[in-house]
N, C-alpha and C positions, 0 to 999 in steps of 0.2 A: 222906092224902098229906102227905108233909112238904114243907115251905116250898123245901126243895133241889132236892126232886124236880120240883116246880111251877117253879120256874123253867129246869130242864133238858126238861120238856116243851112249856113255851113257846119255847127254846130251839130242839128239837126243829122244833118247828109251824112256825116262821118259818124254819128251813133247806129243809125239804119245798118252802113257798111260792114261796123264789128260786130255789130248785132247777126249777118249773116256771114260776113266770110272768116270772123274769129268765132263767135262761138257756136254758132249753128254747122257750117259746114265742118269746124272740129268738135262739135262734143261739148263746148270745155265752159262745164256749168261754175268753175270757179269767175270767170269773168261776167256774172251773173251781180256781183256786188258795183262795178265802174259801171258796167252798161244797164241794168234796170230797174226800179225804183220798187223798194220792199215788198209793194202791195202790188205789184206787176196784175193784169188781168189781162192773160192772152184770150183768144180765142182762135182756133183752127181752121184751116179749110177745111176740114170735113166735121166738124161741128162740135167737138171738145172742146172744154172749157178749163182753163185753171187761173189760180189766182194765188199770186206768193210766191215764193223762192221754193216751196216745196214741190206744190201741187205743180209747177210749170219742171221744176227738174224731171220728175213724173215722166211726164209727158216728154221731154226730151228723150230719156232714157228708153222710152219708151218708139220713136224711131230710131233711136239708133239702133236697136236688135232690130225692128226690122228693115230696116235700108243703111246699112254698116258704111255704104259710100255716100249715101245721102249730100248732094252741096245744091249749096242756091248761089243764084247769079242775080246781081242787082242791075237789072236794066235802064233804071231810068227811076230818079225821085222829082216828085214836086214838092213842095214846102211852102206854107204858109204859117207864120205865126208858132203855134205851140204844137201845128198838125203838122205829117206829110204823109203822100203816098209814094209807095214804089211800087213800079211794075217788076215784076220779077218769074223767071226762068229754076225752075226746079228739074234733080235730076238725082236717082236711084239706082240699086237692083235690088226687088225684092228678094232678101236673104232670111228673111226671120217672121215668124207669124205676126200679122196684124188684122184685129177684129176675126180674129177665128180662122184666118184664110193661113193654111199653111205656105211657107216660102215657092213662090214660083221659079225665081233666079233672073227673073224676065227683067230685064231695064225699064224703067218709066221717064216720064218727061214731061212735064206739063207748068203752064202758065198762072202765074197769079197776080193780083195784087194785095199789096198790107196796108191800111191804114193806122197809122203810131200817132200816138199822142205821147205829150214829152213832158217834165215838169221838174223843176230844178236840176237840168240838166240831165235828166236820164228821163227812160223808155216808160211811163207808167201805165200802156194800154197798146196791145197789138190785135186788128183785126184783122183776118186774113181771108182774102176771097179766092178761090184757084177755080182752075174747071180741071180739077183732078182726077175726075168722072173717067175726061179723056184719056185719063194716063193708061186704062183697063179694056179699051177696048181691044188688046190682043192678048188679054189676060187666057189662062188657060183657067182662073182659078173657078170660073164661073161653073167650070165642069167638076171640081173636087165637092161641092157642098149643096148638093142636090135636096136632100135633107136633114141638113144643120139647125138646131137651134138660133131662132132668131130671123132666119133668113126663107126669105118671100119670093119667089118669083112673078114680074111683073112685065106686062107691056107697057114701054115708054117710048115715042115719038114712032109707034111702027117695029121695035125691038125686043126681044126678050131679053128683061135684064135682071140679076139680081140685087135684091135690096137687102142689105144688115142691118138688122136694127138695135142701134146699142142700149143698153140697158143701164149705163150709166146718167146720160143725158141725148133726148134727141136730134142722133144722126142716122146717114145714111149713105153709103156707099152704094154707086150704081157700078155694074160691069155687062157690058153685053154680049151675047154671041154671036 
């Protein structure tokens, strides 16, 4: 690796960091101008989409009502070039409605990875994979919305579980009992 590239993935490493332990684990959509690139186009682990400083505060604002403790842990980056991943460690209490599901108070916990692309030196694409699915298996909420708008109950791997279906863009939230 050359000396240019080592320091565009140190670079790299250190935008990932603030990007989760400055402004995702605080809130703090003002550091949305140093750390991401105008036309920002996230996407979610659970399959929300935005694009821009607006649509992504959105979305931010939008877990903090419901997981008010909400922080990510960054486990581990790899980096090449203008990519990286990180593996990373999420953790909650649901305190606030999300997707229709009134607040449980339950703690969550679940694993993910983000794939970021970078481009004059900020964040201009985050994808996000988690198995967030697991965060619900001791959810109680699967009992509160037996028949809610939207929501399906299905067999998956052997389980009963339910499915949300958003109405914005296709996602889905699995929870079992």
């Amino acid at each position: 690796m050359a000396r240019g590239e080592n320091v565009s993935a140190n670079q790299n490493v250190h935008l990932i960091s603030r990007f989760y332990n400055e402004m995702w684990s605080h809130f703090d959509k003002g550091l949305f101008p140093e750390l991401l690139a105008e036309d920002i186009r996230f996407r979610g682990s659970l399959g929300q989409s935005a694009v821009g400083y607006g649509e992504f505060g959105q979305y931010v604002d939008y877990i903090h009502k419901a997981f008010p403790d909400f922080k990510n842990y960054v486990e581990d980056v790899v980096t090449e070039g203008d990519k990286s991943f990180a593996r990373l460690t999420y953790r909650g209490t649901h305190q606030g409605e999300i997707f229709g599901i009134p607040p449980t108070h339950q703690a969550i916990a679940y694993v993910g990875v983000a794939l970021f692309h970078f481009h004059d030196k900020k964040i201009s694409e985050v994808w996000v994979l988690s198995d967030a699915t697991a965060s619900y298996d001791n959810y109680t909420a699967i009992n509160l919305l037996p028949k809610a708008d939207g929501v399906e109950r299905v067999k998956h791997c052997g389980r009963e579980v339910v499915m949300r279906l958003c109405s914005i863009k296709p996602c889905r939230i699995l929870m079992s009992s």
